[in-house]
C-alpha positions in Angstrom: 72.8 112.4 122.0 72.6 111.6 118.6 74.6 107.5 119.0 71.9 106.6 121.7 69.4 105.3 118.8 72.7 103.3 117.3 73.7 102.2 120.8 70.5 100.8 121.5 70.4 99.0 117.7 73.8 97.5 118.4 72.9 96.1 122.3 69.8 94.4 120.9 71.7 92.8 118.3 74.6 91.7 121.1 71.7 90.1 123.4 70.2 88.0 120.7 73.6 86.6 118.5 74.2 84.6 121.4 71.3 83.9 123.2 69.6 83.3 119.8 65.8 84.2 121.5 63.4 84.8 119.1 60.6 85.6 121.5 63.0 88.6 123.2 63.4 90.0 119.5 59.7 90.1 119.3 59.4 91.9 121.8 62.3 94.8 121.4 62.0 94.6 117.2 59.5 97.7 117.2 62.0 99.8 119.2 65.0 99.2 117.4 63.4 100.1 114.1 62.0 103.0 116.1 65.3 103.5 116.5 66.4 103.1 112.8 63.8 105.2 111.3 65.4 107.9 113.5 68.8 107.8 112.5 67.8 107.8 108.7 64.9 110.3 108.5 65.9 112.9 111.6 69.6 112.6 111.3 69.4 112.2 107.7 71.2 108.8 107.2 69.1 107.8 104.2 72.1 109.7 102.5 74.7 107.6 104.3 75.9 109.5 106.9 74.2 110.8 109.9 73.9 114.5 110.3 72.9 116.7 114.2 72.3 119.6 111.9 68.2 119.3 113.5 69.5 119.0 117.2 70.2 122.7 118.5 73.8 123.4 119.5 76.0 120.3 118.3 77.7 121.8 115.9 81.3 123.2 116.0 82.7 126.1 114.8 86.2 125.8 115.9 85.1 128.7 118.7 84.8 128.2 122.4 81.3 129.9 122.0 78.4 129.6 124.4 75.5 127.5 123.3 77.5 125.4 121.0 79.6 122.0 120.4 77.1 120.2 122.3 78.4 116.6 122.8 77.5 113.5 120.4 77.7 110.5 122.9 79.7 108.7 125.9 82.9 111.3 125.1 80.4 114.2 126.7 83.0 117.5 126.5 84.4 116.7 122.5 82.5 119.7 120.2 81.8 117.8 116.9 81.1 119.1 113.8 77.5 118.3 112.7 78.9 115.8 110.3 81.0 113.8 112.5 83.1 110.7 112.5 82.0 110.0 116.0 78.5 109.5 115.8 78.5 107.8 112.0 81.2 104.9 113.3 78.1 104.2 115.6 75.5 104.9 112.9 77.5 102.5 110.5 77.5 99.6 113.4 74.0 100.3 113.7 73.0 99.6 110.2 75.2 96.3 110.3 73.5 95.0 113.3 69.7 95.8 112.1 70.5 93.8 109.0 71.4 91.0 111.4 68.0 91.8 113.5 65.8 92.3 110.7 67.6 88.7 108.9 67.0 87.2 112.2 63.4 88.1 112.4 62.8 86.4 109.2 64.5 83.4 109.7 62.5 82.9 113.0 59.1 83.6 111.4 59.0 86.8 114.0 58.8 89.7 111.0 55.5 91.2 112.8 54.6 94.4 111.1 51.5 94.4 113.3 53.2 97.6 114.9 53.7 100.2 112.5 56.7 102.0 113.2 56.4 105.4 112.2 58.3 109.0 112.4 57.2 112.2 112.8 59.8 114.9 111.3 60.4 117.9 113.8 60.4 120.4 111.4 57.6 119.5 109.2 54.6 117.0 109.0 55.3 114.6 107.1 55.7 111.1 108.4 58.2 108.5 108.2 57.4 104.5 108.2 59.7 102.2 108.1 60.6 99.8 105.4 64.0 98.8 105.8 65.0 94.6 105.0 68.4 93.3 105.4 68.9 94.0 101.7 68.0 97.4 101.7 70.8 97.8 105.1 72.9 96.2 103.9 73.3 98.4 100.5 72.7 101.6 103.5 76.1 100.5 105.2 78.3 99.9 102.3 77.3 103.8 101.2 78.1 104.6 104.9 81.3 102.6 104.7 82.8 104.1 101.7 81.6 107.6 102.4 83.4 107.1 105.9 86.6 106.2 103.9 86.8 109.3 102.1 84.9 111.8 104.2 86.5 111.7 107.4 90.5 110.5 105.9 93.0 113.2 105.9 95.5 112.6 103.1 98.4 114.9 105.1 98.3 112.8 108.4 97.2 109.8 106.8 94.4 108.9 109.4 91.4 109.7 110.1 89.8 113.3 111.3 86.7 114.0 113.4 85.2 115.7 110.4 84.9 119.5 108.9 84.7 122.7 111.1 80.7 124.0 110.4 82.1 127.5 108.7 82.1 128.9 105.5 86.1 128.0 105.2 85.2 124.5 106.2 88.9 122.7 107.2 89.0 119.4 108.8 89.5 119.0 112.8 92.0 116.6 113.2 93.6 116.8 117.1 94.8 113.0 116.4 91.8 110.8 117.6 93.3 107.7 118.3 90.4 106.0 119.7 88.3 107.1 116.5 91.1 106.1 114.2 91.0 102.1 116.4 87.3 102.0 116.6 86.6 103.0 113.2 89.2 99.7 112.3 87.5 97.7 114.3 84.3 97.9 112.8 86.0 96.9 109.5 85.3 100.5 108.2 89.1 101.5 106.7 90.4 99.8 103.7 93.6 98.2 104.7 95.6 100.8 103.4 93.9 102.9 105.5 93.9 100.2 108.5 98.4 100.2 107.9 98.9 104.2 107.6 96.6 104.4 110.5 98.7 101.9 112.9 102.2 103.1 111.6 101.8 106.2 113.4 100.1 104.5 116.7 102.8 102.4 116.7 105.8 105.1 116.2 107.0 103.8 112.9 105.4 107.5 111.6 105.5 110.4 113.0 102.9 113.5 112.9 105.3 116.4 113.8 102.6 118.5 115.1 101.0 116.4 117.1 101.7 116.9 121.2 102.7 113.3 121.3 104.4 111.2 119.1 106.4 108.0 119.0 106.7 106.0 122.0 104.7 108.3 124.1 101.7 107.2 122.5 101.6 104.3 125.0 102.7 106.5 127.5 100.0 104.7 130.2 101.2 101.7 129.1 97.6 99.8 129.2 96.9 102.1 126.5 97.3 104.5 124.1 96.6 108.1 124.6 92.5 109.0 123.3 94.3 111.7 121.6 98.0 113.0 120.2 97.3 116.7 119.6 96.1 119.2 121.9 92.1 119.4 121.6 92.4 123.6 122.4 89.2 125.2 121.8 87.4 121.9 120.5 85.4 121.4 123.3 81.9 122.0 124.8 81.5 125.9 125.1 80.9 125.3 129.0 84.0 123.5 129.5 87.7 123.5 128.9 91.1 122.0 130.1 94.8 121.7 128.6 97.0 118.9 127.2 97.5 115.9 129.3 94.5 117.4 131.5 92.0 115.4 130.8 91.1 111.7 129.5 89.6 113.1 126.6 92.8 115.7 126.1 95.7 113.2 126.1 94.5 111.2 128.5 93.3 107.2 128.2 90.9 104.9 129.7 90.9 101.0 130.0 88.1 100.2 127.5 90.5 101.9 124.6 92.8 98.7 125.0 89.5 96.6 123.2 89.8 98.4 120.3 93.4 98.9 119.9 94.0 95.0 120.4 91.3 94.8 117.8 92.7 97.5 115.6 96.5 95.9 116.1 95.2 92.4 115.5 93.4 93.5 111.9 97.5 93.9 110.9 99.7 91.9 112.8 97.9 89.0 114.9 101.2 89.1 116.9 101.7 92.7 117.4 98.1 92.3 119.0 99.0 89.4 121.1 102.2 91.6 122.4 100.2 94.7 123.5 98.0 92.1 125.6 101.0 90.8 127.3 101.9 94.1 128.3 98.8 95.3 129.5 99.2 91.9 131.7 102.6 93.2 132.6 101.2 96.2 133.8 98.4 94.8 135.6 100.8 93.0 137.9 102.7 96.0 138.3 99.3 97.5 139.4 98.5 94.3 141.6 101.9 94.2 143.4 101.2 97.4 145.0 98.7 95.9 147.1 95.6 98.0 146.3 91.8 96.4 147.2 88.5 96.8 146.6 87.8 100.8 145.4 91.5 101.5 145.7 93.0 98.8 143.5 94.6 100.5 141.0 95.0 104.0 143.6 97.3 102.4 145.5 99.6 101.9 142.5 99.2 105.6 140.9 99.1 107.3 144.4 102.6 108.7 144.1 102.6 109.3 140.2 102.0 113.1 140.4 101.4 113.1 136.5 98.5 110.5 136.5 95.7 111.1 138.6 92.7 109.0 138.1 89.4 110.3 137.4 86.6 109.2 139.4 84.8 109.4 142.5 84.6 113.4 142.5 88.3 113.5 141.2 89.5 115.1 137.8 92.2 113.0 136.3 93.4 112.0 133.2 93.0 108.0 133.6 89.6 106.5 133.2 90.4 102.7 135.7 87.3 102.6 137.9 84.1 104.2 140.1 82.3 105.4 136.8 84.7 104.0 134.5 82.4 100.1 134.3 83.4 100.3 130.4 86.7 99.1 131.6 84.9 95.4 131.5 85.5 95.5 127.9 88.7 94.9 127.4 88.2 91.2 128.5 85.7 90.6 124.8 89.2 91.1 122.7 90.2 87.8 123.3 87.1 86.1 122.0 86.6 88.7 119.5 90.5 89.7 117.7 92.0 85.9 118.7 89.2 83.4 118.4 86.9 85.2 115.8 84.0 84.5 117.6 80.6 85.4 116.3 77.2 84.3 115.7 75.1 84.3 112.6 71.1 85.2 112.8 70.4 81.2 111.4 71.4 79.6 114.7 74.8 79.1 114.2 78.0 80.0 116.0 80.8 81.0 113.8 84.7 80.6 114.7 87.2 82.1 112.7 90.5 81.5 114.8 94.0 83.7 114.6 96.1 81.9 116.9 99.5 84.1 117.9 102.6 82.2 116.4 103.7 82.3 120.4 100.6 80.1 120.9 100.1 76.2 120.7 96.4 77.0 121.8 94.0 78.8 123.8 91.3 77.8 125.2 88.0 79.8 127.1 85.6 77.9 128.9 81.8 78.8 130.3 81.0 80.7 127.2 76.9 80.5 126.1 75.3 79.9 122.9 71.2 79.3 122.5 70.6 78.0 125.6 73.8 76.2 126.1 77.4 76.1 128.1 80.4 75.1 126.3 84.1 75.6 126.4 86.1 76.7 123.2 89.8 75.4 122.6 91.4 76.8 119.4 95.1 75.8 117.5 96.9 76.8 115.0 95.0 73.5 112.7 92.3 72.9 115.4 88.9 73.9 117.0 87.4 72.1 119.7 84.0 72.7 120.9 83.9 70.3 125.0 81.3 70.4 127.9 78.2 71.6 126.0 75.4 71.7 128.9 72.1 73.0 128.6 71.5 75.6 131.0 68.6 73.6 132.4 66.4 70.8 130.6 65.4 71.9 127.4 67.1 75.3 127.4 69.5 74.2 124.3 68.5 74.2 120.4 68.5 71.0 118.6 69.2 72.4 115.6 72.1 74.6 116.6 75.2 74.4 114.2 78.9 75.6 114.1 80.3 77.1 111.5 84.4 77.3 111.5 86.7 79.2 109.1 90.1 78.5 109.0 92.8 80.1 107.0 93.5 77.7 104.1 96.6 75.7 104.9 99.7 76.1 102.0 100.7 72.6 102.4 98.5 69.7 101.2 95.9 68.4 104.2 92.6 66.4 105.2 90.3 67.3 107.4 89.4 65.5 110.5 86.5 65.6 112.5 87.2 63.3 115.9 90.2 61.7 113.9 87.3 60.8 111.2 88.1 61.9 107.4 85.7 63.9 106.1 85.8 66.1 103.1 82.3 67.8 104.1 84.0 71.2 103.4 84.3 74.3 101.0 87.1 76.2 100.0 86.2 80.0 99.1 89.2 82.1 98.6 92.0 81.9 101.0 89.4 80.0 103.5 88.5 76.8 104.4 85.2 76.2 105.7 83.2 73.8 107.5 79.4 74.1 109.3 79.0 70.8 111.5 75.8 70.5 114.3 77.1 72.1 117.6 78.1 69.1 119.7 81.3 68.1 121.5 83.5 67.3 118.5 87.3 68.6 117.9 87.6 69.6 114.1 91.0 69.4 112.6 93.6 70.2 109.6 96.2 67.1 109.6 99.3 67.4 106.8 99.6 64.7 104.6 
């Protein structure tokens, strides 16, 4: 499937922001730029988008046709077109995280070319080697970005489609892909233009009157919204089918979706975000009240819901909650990820960038790890506290570990505290205010004067 080379790409790159090891990125660097130099010279992304046009059968043609709309990832029955916005949200994440590797390689002294990485093309002989720097990705994922923005954005709907039918007459396949539409904002892709049109109609304050669902039914599953809003018909793999509200990929919704729409709410309204999560919480009490253990936790609750069956454990349904569903476990990274802007930069440093909800006086997260450390985070609306830092055993922790924090720039006039010491040590770019201390227990704060 043509995302596996961006997935891989994009897990290497989660392993080492945090853990920071330079002798691990040694060893995987050769496979992720493996990786790379398939994505740009097999699936064509040198022209900044990613094409299955060489893979035999995924292509879509709008026709329920044997041998064709082979699937492009994880979402295994959704016919794509060739040029899809599936596979190139993943292509675009991958370019931004082998930046990050490839920065990170040089600032560790671990840029070993002693492996050429080379590719063969499958349909002639000439051979690919790869010289990609962080510059050179860099400039690759902006031309991926902004093609994304006009590509795959459909001016009538005002979101974004999976990309054109592969016929003569072309004409865009748009079934209402909400979790393309969240994902594709959460990787910063949509201009915010885009990013408010987009949420306006997840949120009902739009409506698409074709779609199968609109308005409040969106969130009809409450813990999420739907993967889709118009009926998928023929748009699936030739050797499968089902009808609206039949499957989690036809109206349907699975757990993990609530990462990105907490993300995608967040990159709006911070509070809007913040309100989804507290009914998600609402509804996992619901779910917890009805008394369900172990395999049947959440069973117990749907059980007598005729119009939700679960899917899992050799049952068809059109809620993805457990058995195979493990992606579920990611709805837990939106907090560090849309609240505290947690992050890590390939230099050794961990970056905080906090968006409190105006409900919130703080929040705080403890046992998270950075480069061979345990800490606990606290964030405010004028504060960030790093407490507890302990190696994870003698000499696991980097003496030359920093923290780098970003808080909005405050409108009234304000110093800067770090333990309740003055310091102007700090830069103002923009809207921001930023400071880059060592990592130690220390509680940085904005105090009005």
């Amino acid at each position: 499937m043509p995302t596996n080379p961006s997935i891989y790409i994009a897990a290497v790159k989660n392993v080492v922001e945090y853990s920071q090891d330079a002798e691990f990125l040694d060893q995987v660097l050769p496979y992720a730029r493996r990786a790379m130099n398939y994505l740009l010279y097999q699936l064509q992304g040198e022209e900044g988008l990613i094409s299955t046009e060489n893979l035999v059968g995924h292509y879509n043609k709008g026709l329920h046709t044997k041998g064709s709309g082979m699937a492009s990832g994880y979402w295994n029955v959704l016919a794509m077109p060739t040029v899809n916005i599936y596979a190139n949200i993943y292509f675009y994440d991958a370019l931004v995280a082998m930046s990050y590797l490839e920065k990170m390689a040089e600032f560790y002294n671990v840029e070993n070319f002693s492996e050429v990485v080379t590719t063969e093309d499958i349909k002639n002989d000439k051979v690919y080697t790869y010289s990609q720097t962080g510059e050179s990705l860099d400039a690759l994922a902006e031309k991926c970005k902004t093609k994304m923005q006009t590509e795959f954005w459909n001016e009538e709907t005002g979101r974004f489609h999976a990309g054109c039918y592969d016929t003569s007459a072309g004409g865009v396949q748009d079934h209402g892909y909400l979790f393309f539409n969240e994902q594709l904002i959460a990787s910063g892709i949509a201009t915010q233009e885009q990013t408010e049109s987009v949420m306006k109609w997840i949120n009902g304050e739009r409506e698409i009157a074709s779609d199968e669902s609109r308005g409040e039914d969106i969130y009809y599953f409450e813990f999420a919204p739907r993967f889709n809003t118009d009926d998928v018909e023929t748009d699936f793999y030739w050797g499968y089918s089902t009808t609206w509200n039949g499957n989690v990929q036809n109206g349907g919704a699975a757990l993990h979706q609530s990462y990105y729409d907490l993300l995608a709410q967040a990159a709006v309204n911070k509070d809007t975000s913040f309100t989804r999560l507290k009914n998600i919480q609402q509804w996992y009490e619901k779910v917890q009240t009805a008394g369900g253990e172990g395999l049947d936790f959440y069973r117990e609750y749907y059980k007598d819901i005729p119009d939700m069956p679960l899917q899992g454990n050799d049952t068809q349904g059109i809620l993805g909650l457990d058995f195979e569903w493990l992606e579920a476990a990611l709805l837990f990274a939106a907090v560090p990820d849309a609240y505290f802007g947690l992050s890590a930069d390939y230099n050794n440093t961990l970056c905080v960038e906090p968006s409190l909800p105006t409900s919130l006086d703080f929040w705080k997260i403890e046992n998270l790890t950075f480069n061979g450390y345990y800490y606990d985070l606290s964030i405010g609306h004028y504060f960030v506290e790093i407490s507890d830092i302990l190696e994870y055993k003698d000499g696991s922790g980097s003496e030359n570990a920093e923290i780098r924090i970003v808080f909005d720039k405050p409108s009234f006039d304000f110093k800067l505290y770090l333990d309740d010491k003055e310091t102007s040590d700090y830069v103002i770019s923009g809207d921001q205010l930023i400071i880059t201390i060592p990592f130690e227990d220390i509680k940085v704060e904005i105090k009005k004067v």
